[in-house]
C-alpha positions as CSV (number, residue, x, y, z in Angstrom):
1,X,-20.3,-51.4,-70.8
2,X,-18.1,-51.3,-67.8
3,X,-17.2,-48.2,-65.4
4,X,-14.3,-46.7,-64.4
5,X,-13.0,-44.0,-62.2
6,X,-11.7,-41.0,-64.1
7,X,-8.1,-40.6,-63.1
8,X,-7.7,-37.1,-64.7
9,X,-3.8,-37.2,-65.5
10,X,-3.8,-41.1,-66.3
11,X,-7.1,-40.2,-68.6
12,X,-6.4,-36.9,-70.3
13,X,-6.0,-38.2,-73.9
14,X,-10.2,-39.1,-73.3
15,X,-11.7,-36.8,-71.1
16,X,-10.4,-33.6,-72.9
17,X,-11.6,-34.5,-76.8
18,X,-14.9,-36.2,-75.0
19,X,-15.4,-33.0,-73.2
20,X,-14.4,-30.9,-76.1
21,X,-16.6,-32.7,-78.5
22,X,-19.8,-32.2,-75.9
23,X,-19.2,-28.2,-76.3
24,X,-19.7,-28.8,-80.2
25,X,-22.1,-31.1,-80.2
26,X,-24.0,-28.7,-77.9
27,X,-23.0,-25.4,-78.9
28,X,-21.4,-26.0,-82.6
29,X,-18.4,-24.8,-81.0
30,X,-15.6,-25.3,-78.9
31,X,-14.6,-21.8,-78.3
32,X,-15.3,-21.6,-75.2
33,X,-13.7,-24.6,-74.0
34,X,-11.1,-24.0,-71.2
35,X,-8.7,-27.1,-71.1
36,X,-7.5,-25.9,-67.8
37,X,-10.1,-24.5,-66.2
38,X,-12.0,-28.0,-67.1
39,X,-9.2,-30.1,-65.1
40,X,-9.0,-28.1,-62.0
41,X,-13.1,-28.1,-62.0
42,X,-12.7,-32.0,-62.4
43,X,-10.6,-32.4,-60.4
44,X,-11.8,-30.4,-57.2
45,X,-15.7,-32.1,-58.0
46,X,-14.1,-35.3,-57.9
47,X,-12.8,-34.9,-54.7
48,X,-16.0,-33.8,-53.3
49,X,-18.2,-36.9,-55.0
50,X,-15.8,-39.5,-56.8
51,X,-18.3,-42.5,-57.8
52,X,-19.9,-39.5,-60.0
53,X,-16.9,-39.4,-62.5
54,X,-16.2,-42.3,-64.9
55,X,-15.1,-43.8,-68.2
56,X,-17.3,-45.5,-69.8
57,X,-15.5,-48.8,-70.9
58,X,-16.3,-51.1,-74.3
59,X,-13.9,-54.2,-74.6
60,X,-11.1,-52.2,-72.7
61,X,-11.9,-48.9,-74.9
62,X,-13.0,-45.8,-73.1
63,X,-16.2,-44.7,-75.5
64,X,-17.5,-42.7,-73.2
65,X,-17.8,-40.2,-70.1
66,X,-20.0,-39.5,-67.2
67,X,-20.0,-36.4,-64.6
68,X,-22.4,-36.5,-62.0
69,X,-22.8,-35.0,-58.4
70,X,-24.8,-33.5,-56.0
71,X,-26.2,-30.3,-55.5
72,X,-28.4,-27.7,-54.0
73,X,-31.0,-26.4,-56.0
74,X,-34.0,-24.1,-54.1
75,X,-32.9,-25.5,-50.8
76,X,-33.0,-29.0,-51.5
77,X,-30.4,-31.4,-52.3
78,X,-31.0,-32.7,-56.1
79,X,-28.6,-34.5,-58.6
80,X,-27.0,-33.1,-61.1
81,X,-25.9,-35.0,-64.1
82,X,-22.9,-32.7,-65.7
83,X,-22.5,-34.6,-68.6
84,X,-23.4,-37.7,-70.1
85,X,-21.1,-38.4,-73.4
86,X,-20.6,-40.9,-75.7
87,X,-17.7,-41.0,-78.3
88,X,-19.7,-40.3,-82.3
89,X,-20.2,-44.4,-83.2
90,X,-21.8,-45.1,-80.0
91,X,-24.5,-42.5,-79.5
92,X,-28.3,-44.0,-80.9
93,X,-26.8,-47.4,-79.9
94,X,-28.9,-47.6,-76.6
95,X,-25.7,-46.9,-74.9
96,X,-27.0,-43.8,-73.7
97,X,-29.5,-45.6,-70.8
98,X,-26.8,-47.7,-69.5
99,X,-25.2,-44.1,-68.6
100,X,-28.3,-42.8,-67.3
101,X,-29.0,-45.9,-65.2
102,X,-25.7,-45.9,-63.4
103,X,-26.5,-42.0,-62.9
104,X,-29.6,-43.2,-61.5
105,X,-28.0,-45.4,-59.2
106,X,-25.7,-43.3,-58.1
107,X,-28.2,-40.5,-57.1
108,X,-30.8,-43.4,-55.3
109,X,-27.4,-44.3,-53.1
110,X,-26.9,-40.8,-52.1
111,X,-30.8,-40.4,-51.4
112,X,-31.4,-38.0,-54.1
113,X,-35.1,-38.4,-55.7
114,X,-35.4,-35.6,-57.9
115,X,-32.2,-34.7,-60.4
116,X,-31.6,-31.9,-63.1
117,X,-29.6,-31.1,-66.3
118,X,-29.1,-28.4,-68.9
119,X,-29.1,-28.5,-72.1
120,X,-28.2,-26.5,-75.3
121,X,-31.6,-25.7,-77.2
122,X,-30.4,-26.9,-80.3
123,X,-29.1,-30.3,-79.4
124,X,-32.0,-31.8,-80.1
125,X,-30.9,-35.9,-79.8
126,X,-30.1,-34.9,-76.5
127,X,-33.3,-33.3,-75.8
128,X,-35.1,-36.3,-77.4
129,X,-33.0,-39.0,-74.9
130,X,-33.8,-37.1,-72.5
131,X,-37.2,-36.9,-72.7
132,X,-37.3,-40.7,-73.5
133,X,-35.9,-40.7,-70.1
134,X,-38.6,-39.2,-68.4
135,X,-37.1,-35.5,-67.8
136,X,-39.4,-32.3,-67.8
137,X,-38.9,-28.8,-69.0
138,X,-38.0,-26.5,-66.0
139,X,-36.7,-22.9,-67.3
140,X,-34.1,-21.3,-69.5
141,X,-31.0,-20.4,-67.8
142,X,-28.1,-17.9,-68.9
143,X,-30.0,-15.9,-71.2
144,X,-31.9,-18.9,-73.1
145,X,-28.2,-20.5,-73.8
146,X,-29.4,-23.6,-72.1
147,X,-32.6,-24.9,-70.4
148,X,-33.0,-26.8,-67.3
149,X,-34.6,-29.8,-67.3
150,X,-35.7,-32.2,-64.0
151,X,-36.1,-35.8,-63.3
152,X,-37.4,-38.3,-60.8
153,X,-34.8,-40.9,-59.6
């Protein structure tokens, strides 16, 4: 698998369904999916940290996405891993940790030893990878819709 940098106008017929799919994989819904609200986010965090938003590449095929950056979180600088996606076909493949590494290396460059996530309660494969991957339980966030969960890079 093979990285690329998202070029959001270039790339839109991927990185809206992938997105859109994460909300119903997560949530069993996309209803609160903002197409353009997503863009101009994507396109202003990209500016601000642009080796943290790719395609994922397969034989010339995007099958996946990654959105990660930096943030602060209790007055320390962390990484923050906004999504990690991978297109129905590909996900239990092993696929998953080849995203994860490239996160990882991606935060060790930037200096960042400790990263977070959130996840939807009920996506439990996620939850499960995650796990696998080393991350701990920190607190539920917007009135138990998602938890936070920490690693260390």
């Amino acid at each position: 698998m093979d990285f690329i940098p998202i070029q959001v106008r270039q790339h839109l017929q991927y990185i809206l369904p992938f997105r859109r799919d994460s909300f119903i994989v997560s949530f069993g819904t996309d209803a609160n999916f903002n197409a353009r609200e997503y863009l101009e986010w994507l396109e202003m965090q990209q500016a601000r940290f642009p080796e943290g938003f790719m395609l994922a590449i397969e034989n010339g095929v995007p099958i996946g996405q990654l959105e990660v950056t930096r943030k602060d979180f209790e007055g320390k600088p962390i990484g923050y891993v906004n999504l990690y996606y991978l297109i129905p076909e590909k996900r239990g493949s092993g696929l998953g940790a080849e995203l994860h590494a490239y996160a990882m290396s991606v935060f060790k460059k930037h200096q960042l030893g400790e990263y977070h996530l959130r996840v939807s309660p009920t996506n439990k494969q996620a939850i499960s990878f995650y796990e696998k991957m080393g991350m701990k339980w920190l607190k539920p966030e917007m009135d138990g819709k998602v938890f936070r969960m920490a690693g260390k890079v």
